[in-house]
C-alpha positions as MATLAB code, in Angstrom:
seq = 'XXXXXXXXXXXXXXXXXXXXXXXXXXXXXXXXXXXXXXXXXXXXXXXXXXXXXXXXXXXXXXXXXXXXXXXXXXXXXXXXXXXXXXXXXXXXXXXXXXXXXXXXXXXXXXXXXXXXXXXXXXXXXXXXXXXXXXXXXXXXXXXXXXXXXXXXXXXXXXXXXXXXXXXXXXXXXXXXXXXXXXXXXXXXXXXXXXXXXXXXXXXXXXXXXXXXXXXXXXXXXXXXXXXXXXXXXXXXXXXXXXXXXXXXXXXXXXXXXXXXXXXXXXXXXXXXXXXXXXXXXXXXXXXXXXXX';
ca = [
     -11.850   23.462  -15.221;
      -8.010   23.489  -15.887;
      -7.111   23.976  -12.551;
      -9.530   21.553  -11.133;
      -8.386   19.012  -13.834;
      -4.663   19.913  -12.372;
      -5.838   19.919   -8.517;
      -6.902   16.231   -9.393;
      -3.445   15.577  -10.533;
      -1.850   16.343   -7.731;
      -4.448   14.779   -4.994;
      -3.989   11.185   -6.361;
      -0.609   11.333   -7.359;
       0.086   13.133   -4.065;
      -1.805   11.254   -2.091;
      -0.190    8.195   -2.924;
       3.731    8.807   -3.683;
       4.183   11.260   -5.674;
       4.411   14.556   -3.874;
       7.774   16.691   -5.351;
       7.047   20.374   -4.149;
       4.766   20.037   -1.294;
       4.480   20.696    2.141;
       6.191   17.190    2.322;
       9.519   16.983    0.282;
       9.550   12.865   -1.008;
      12.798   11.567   -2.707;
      12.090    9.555   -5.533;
      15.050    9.585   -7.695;
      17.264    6.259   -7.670;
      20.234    5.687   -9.319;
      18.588    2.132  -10.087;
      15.727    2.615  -12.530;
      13.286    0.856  -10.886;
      10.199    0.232  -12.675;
      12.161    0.616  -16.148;
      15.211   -1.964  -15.522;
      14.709   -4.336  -17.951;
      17.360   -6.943  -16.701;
      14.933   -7.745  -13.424;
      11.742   -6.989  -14.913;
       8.922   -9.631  -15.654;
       5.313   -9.786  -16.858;
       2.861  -12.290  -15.492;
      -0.873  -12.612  -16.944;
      -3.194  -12.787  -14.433;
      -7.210  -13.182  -15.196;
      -6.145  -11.492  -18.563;
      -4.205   -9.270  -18.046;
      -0.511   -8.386  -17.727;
       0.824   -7.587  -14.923;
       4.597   -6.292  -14.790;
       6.931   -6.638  -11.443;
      10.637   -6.570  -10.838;
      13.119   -8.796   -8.211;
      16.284   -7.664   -6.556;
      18.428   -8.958   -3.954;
      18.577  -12.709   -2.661;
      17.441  -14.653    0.463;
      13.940  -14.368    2.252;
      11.129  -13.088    0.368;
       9.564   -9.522    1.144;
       6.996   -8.185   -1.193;
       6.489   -4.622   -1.309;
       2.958   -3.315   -2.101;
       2.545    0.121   -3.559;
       0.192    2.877   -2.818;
      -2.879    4.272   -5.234;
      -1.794    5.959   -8.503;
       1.764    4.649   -7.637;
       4.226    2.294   -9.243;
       7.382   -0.030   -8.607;
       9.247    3.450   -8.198;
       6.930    5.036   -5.457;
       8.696    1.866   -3.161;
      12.023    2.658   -4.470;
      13.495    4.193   -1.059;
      12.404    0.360    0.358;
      13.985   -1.350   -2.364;
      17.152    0.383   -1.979;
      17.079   -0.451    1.740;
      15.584   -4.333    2.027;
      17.475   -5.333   -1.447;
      20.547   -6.135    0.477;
      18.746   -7.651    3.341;
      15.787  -10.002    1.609;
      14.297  -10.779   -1.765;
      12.361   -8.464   -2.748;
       9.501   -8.580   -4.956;
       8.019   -5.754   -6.389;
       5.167   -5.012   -8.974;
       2.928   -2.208  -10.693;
      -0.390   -3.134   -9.435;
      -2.926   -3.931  -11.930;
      -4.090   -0.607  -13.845;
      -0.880    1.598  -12.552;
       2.280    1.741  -14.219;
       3.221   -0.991  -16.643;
       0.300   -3.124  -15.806;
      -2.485   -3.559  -17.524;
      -6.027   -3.018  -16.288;
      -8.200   -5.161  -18.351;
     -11.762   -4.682  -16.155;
     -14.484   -2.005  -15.455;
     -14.099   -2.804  -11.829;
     -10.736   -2.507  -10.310;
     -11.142   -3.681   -6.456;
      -8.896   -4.928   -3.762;
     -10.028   -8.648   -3.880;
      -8.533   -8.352   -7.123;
      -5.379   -6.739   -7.036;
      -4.961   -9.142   -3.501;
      -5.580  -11.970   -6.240;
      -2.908  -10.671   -8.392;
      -0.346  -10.445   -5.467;
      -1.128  -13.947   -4.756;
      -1.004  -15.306   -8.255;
       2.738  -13.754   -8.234;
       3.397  -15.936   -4.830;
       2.357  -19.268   -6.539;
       4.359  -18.250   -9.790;
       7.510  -17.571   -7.888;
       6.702  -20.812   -5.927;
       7.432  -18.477   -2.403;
       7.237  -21.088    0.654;
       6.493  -18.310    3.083;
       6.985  -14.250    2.573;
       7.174  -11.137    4.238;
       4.837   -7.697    3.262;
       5.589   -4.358    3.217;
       2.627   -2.391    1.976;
       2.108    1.558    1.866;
      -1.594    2.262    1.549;
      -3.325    0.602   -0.549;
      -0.434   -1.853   -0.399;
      -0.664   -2.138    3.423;
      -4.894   -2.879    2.560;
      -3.622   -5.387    0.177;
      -1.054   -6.818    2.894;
      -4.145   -7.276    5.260;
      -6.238   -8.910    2.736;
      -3.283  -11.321    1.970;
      -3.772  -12.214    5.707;
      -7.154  -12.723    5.843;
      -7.216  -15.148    2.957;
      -4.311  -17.480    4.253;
      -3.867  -18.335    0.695;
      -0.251  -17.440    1.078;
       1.747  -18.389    4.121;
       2.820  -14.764    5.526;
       5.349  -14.691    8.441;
       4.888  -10.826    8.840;
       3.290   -7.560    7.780;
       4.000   -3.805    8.125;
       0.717   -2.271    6.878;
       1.231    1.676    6.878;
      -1.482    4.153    6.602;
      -4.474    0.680    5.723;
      -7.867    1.609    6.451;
     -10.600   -1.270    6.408;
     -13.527    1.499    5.292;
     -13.580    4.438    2.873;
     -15.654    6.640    5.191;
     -14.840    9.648    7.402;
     -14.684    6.982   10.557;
     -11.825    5.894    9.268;
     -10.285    8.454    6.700;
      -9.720   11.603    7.286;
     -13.207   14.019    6.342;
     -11.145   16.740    4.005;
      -9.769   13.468    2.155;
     -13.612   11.456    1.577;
     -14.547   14.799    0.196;
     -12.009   15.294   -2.294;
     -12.097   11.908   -3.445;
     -15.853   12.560   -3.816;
     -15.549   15.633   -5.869;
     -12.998   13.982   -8.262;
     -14.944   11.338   -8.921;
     -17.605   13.463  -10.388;
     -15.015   15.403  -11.920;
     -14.082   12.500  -13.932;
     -17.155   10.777  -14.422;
     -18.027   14.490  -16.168;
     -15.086   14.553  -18.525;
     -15.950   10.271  -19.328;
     -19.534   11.994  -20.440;
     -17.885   14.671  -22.554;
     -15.832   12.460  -24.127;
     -12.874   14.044  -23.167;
      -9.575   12.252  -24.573;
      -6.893   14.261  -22.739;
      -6.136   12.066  -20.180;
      -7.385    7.943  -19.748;
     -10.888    9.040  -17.614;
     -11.409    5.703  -17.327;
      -8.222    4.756  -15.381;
      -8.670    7.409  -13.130;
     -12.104    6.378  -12.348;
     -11.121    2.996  -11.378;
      -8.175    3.997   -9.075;
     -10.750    7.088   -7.679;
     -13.413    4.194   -7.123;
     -10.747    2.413   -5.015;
     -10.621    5.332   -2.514;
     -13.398    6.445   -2.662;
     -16.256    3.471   -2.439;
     -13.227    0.387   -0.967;
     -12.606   -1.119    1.181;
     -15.161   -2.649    2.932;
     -13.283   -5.192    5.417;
     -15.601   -6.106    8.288;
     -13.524   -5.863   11.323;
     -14.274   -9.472   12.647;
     -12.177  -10.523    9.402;
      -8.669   -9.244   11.045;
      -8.923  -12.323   13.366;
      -8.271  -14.143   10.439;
      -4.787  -13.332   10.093;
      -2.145  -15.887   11.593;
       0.723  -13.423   10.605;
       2.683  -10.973   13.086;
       1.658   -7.780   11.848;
       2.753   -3.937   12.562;
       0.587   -0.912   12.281;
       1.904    1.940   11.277;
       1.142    5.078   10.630;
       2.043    9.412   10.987;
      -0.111   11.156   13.607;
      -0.635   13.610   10.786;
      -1.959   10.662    8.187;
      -5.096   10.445    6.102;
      -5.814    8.177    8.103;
      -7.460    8.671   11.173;
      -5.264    7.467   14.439;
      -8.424    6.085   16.163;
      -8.238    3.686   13.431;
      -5.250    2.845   13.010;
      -5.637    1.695   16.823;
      -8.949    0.082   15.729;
      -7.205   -2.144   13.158;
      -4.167   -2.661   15.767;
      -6.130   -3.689   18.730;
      -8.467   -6.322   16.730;
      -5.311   -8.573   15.182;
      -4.338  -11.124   16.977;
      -0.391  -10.735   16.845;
       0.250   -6.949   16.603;
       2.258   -4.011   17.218;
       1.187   -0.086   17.241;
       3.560    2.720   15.482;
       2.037    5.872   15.323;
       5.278    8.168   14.016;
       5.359   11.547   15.786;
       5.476   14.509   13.145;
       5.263   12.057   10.121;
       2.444   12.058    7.544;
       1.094    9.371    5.112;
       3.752    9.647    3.091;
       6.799    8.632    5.306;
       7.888    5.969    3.256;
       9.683    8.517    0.811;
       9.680   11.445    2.846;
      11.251    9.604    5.261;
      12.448    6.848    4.562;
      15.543    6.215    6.795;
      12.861    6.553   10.266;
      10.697    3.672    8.089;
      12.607    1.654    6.714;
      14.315    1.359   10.478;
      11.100    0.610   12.015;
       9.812   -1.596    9.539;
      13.098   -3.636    9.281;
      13.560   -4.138   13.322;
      10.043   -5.388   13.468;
      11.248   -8.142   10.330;
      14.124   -8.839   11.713;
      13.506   -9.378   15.159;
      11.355  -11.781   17.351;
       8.182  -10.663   17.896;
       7.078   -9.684   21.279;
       4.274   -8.345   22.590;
       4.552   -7.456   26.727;
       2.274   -6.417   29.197;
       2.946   -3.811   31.499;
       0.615   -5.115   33.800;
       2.496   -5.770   36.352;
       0.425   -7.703   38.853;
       0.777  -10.042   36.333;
       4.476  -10.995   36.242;
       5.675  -13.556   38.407;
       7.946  -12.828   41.677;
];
């Protein structure tokens, strides 16, 4: 049970951000301490409860969204880069790092209703979104509401579905077994680690999100797919999500994995900032089309 306890560990905290001694080396040591630097940091109570998130840098605003079991820190490679370049926001999402969690059932509509409480706090006119994972689901949610006025969105590694159509099979199993791993240690009233927690964030892989595809025509924003061709997410739906926006563009990264955001972060961070920085364009190379 100890190693499977451990093996747990290291799926969600690998899986979203945290991978040190892996088969993918991430860099997550600043020489800012993001997620601890008191001089930036702010809390913000939304639907009861507090929710903590940092600033840096001046100009336009760019939020950056976090992945599951991350924290402000996990994005610290993009704060580095973008803090020169826009103002960026950046916060623990609800139930991860210094936020609170305060309900039985964490989902996506609600941690999109945090983000967007932050936007009306801050009074933002119009922002930009970088989010990793769950951060790029909560990106896409932003842009289906249209409560916020987005100009554009990287999304890397988003799925709309928590099934093996759209996530990789070896992944939907292993967030299936550690659920009932944890859901076993809740009944034995096991106080090592906070069960509970875990659940929630396991519940948000494993049974979310459920965002029908018709929604994505919703979204007035510009907005870039991304992904690694060796992600947890499948390719064919990253293309799915691409090809059923209105205003997109398609990055699949050759020999990059989910977690290119810190493993990686230079080939990112470029990609990500020329499609922010740049008019978007979408041609066609159909080339009966163009005019003589």
């Amino acid at each position: 049970m100890k190693n499977s306890i451990k093996l747990l560990g290291i799926f969600i905290f690998s899986l979203f951000c945290s991978i040190t001694n892996a088969q993918v080396k991430m860099n997550i040591e600043f020489d800012t301490p993001y997620g601890e630097n008191e001089t930036v940091g702010n809390y913000i109570t939304i639907d009861g409860a507090k929710i903590y998130y940092e600033e840096y840098g001046k100009g336009e605003p760019l939020l950056l969204i976090h992945g599951n079991s991350g924290s402000i820190k996990s994005m610290g490679n993009q704060i580095d880069y973008f803090k020169t370049k826009y103002r960026v926001i950046i916060a623990d999402n609800r139930g991860q790092g210094k936020s609170e969690l305060k309900t039985d059932s964490l989902t996506y509509v609600q941690i999109t209703r945090d983000w967007e409480a932050i936007v009306n706090h801050l009074k933002l006119d119009s922002i930009n979104i970088i989010g990793w994972s769950d951060g790029g689901i909560i990106g896409l949610k932003m842009g289906i509401s249209g409560k916020s006025k987005i100009k554009k969105i990287v999304a890397m590694g988003a799925n709309l579905r928590p099934d093996s159509t759209a996530v990789n099979s070896w992944a939907v199993n292993y967030a299936l077994k550690s659920k009932k791993m944890v859901e076993l240690k809740i009944q034995e009233h096991d106080t090592t680690q906070n069960w509970n927690s875990q659940k929630q964030r396991l519940g948000l892989l494993g049974d979310q999100p459920n965002i029908p595809i018709r929604e994505l025509s919703k979204i007035k924003a510009k907005v870039l797919i991304m992904a690694g061709d060796e992600d947890i997410i499948r390719t064919k739906h990253s293309l799915e999500i691409y090809e059923n926006i209105p205003k997109a563009q398609l990055c699949i990264m050759p020999g990059e994995t989910h977690f290119t955001p810190a493993s990686n972060p230079e080939l990112f961070n470029e990609i990500a900032n020329k499609f922010l920085s740049e008019p978007f364009k979408r041609p066609d190379s159909n080339f009966t089309k163009w005019k003589k």
